[in-house]
SELUMTOR-295957 format. One line per 8 residues: their letters; for each residue x, z, y of C-alpha. Coordinates in pm, 1 decimal. Example, Ala and Ser with C-alpha at 12.3 -4.5 7.8 and 13.67 -1.06 7.14 Angstrom:
BEGIN
AS> 1230.0/780.0/-450.0  1367.0/714.0/-106.0;
This chain:
BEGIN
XXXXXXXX> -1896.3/2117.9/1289.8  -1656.4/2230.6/1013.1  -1782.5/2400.9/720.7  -1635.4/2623.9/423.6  -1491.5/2348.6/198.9  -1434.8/2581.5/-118.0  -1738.2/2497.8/-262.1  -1749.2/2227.0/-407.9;
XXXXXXXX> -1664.2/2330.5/-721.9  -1495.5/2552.9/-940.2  -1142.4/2465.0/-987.2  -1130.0/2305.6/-1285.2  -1085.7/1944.3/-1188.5  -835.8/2054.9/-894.2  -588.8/2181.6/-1195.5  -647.3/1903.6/-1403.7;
XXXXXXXX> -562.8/1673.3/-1122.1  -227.7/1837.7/-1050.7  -199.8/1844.8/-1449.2  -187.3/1468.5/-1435.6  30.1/1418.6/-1103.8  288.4/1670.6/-1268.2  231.2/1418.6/-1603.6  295.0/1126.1/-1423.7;
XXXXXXXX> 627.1/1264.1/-1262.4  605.0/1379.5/-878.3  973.8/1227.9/-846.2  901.9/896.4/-975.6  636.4/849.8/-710.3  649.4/733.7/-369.2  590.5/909.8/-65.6  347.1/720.8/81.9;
XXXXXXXX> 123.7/792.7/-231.1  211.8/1140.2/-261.0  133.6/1170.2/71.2  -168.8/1014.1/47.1  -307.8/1249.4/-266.9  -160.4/1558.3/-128.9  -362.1/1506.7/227.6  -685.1/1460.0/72.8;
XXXXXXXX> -629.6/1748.9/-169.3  -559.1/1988.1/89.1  -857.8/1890.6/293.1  -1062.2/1884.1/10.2  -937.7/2265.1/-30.1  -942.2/2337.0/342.3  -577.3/2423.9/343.7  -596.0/2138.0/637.3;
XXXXXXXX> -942.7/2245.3/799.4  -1046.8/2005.1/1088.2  -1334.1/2064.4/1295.1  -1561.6/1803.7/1100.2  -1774.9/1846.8/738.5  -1780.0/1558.6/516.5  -2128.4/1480.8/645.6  -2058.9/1465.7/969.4;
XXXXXXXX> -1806.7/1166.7/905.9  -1971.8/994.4/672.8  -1986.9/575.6/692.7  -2299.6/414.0/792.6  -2410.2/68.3/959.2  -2598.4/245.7/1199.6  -2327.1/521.0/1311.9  -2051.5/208.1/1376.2;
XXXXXXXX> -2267.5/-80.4/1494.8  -2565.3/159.1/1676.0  -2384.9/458.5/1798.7  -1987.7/365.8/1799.3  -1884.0/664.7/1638.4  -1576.2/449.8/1498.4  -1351.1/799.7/1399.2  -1567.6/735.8/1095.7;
XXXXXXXX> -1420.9/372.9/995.9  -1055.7/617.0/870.7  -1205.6/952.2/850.7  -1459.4/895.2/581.7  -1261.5/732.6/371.6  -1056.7/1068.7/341.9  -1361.8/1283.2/255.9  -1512.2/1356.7/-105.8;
XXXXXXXX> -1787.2/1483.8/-214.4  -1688.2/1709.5/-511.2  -1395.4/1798.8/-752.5  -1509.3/1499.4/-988.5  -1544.6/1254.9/-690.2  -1186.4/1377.6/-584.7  -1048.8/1336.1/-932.3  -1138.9/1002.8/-995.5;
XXXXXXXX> -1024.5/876.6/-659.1  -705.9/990.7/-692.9  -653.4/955.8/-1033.4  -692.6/590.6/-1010.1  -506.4/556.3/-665.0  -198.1/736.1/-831.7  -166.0/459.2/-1070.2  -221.8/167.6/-845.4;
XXXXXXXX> -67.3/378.4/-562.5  291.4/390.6/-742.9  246.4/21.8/-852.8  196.8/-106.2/-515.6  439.9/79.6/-300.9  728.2/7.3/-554.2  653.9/-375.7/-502.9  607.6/-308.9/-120.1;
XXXXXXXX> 851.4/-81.3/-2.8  651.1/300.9/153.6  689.5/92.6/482.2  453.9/-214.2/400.6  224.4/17.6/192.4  171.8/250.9/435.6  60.6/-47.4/687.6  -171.0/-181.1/365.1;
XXXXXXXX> -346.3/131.4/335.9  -426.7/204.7/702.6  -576.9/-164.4/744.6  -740.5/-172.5/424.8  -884.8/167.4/487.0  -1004.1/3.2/836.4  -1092.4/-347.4/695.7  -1303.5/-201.8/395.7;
XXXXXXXX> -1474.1/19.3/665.3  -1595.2/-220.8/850.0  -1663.9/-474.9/586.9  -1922.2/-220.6/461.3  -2069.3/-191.2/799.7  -2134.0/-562.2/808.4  -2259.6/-559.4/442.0  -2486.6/-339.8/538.3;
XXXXXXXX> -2611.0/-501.7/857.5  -2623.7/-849.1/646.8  -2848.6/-641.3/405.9  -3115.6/-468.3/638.6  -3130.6/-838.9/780.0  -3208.1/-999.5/465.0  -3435.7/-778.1/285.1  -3602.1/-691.9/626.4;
XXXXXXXX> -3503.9/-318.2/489.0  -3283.1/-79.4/813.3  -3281.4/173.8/506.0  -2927.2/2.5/396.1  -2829.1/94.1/779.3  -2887.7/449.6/744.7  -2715.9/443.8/399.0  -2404.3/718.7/420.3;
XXXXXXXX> -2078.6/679.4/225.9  -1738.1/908.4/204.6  -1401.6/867.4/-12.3  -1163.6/633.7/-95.3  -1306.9/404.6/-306.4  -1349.9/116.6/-140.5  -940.1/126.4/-78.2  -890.7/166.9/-435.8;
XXXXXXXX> -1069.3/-145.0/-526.8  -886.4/-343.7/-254.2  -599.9/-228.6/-437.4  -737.5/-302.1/-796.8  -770.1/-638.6/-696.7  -439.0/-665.8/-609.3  -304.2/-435.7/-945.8  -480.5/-734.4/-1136.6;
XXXXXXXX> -356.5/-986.2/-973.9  -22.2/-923.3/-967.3  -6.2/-797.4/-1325.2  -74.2/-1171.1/-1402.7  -238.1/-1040.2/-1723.4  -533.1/-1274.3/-1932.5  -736.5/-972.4/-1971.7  -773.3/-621.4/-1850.6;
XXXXXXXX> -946.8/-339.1/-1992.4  -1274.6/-177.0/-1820.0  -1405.8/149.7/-1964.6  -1198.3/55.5/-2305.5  -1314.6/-335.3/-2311.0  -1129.8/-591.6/-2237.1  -1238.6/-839.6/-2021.0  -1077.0/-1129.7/-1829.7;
XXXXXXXX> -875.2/-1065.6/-1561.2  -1036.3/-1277.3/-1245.5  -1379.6/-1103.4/-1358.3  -1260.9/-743.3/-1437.3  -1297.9/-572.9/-1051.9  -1659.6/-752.5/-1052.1  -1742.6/-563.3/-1450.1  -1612.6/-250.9/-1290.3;
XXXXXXXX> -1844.0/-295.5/-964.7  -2111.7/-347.2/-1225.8  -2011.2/-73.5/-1464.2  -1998.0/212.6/-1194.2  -2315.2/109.0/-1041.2  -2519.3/141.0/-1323.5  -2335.3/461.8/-1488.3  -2315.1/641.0/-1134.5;
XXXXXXXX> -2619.8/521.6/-968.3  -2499.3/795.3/-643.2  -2170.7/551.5/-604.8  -2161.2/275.7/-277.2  -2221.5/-49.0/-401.8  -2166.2/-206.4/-94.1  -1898.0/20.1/-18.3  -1718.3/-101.6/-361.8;
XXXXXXXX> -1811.9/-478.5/-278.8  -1660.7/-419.5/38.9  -1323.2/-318.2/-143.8  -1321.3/-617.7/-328.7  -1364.1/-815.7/-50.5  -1109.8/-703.8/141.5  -872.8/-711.3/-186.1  -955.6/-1116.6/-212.3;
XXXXXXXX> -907.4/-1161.2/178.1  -560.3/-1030.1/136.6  -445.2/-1221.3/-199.7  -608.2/-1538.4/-101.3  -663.4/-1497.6/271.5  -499.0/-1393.6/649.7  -520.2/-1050.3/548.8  -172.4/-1080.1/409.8;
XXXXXXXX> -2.4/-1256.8/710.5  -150.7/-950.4/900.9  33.9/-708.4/718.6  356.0/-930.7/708.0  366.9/-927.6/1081.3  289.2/-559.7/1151.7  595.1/-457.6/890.4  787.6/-716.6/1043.3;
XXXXXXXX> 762.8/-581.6/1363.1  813.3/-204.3/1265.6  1115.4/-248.6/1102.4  1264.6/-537.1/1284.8  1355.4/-235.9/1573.0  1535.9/-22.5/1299.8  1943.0/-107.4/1327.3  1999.9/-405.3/1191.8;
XXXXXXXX> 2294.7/-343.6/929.2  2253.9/-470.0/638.8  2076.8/-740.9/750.4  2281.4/-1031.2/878.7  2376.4/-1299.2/573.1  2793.6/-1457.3/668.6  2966.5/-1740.3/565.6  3310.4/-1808.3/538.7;
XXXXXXXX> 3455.1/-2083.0/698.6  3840.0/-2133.5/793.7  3877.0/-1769.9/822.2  3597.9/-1698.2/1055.6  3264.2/-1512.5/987.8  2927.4/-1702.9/1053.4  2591.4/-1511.1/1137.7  2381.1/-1817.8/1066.2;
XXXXXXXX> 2231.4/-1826.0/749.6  2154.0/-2143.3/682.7  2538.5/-2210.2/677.9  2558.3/-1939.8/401.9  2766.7/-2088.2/90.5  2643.8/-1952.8/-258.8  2831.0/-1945.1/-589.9  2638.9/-2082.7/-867.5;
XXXXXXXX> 2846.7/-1906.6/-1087.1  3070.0/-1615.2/-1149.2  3352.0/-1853.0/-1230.4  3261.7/-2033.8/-892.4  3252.9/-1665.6/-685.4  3649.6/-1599.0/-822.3  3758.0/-1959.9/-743.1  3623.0/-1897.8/-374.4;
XXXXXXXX> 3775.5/-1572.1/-307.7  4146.2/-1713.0/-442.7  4056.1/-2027.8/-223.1  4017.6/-1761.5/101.8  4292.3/-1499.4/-2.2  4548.8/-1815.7/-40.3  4466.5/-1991.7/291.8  4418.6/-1689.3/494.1;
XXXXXXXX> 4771.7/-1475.1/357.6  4995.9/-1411.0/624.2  5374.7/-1394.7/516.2  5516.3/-1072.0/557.4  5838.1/-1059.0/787.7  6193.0/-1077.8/614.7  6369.4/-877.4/813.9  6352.1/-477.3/707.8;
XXXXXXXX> 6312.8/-371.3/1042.3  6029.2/-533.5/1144.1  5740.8/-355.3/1191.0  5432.3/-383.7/951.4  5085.7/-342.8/1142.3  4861.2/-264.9/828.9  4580.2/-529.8/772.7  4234.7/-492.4/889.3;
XXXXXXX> 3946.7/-417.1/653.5  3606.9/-558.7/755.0  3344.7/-483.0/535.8  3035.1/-725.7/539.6  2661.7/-658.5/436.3  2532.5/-965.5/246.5  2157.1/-980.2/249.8;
């Protein structure tokens, strides 16, 4: 059941929000992240109204493993709970969100966020099972999570790792890289004592199955796929060889050097140049242009 969504707050952290996308340059970001922060502020607002209330998506053990209400594995993840919660969220999304999709291509990133968004969901729901289990506790089951948190450390994981840095700063202090996501887990628990730990643990999880596991392959192959059916120009490498042009790459021949590049193109021009007729009547068919996409 939907629900007025204008009141959860005041304002003031909406404007400040688009104070800092308009600071951070709306054309200099991608549109997968755009997208991304523009959705969830507009259903934050209600501008996009669906016929849900944050509660009634929110993640639990119990809703995916006991009742298979799995809309909630994407859907909560979309859902804050106030102004702050949405300000943080996408605050710290912007920054890895415009990091990420320039490395990726909006393509690849928008593949990474859907199965993070689905791999940190269900992470949690086994974190919490694995919890209930062990402390003989079905409280963690009924535990209830919403926003996109869990995403955003996936992604911090991967912000770190890629920054190849010796030490990042947490809250102002710097700490070494390979331990910084596990301060901030920390850090946030014990200053926020509301936030998902096992919904943050989940992100980092799912940030280390990608770096260092088969989470990475996955996402390879889907964006393979996708835009292996787009047209193809641009995409097939030739090779020169006695005036004929060669699709297979591994017969492609590369200059080492720029003096190298010249000496091949003379080498071409001079064994390829056709004489042009003496006699002034002949007739001159111009040459034909092809232009070829190196890749």
């Amino acid at each position: 059941m939907s629900r007025n969504r204008h009141d959860r707050g005041g304002g003031f952290f909406l404007l400040l929000l688009l104070g800092r996308l308009q600071d951070h340059g709306l054309r200099d970001m991608g549109y997968v992240t755009l997208a991304t922060i523009a959705g969830q502020i507009l259903l934050f607002m209600g501008i996009i109204n669906p016929p849900w209330s944050a509660g009634d998506v929110c993640l639990s053990g119990e809703a995916i493993l006991r009742y298979k209400d799995y809309s909630r594995l994407f859907l909560s993840a979309v859902e804050h709970v106030d102004e702050i919660h949405l300000y943080h969220n996408m605050v710290s999304f912007l920054l890895k969100g415009k990091t990420l999709e320039r490395k990726y291509g909006s393509v690849k990133f928008f593949i990474l966020l859907v199965l993070f968004t689905l791999a940190t969901s269900l992470t949690y729901a086994g974190l919490a099972l694995a919890a209930s289990r062990h402390y003989d506790d079905y409280s963690y089951m009924k535990q209830c999570a919403i926003g996109f948190s869990s995403v955003i450390f996936a992604l911090k994981v991967l912000t770190t790792y890629y920054e190849r840095s010796p030490y990042s700063s947490v809250f102002g202090v710097a700490i070494p890289s390979k331990y910084a996501v596990w301060a901030e887990l920390v850090i946030i628990h014990i200053l926020v004592p509301n936030a998902s730990f096992i919904g943050h643990l989940a992100g980092i999880l799912v940030g280390l199955a990608y770096i260092y596991g088969p989470l990475s392959d996955v996402v390879d192959a889907i964006s393979g796929t996708l835009t292996s059916r787009g047209p193809s120009y641009g995409r097939r490498s030739y090779t020169y060889s006695h005036g004929t042009a060669r699709g297979d790459i591994s017969q492609v021949s590369r200059p080492n050097s720029p003096a190298e590049a010249m000496a091949m193109i003379e080498e071409y021009v001079a064994r390829d140049i056709t004489p042009l007729p003496s006699s002034p009547t002949a007739s001159l068919s111009p040459p034909s242009v092809s232009i070829l996409s190196l890749s």
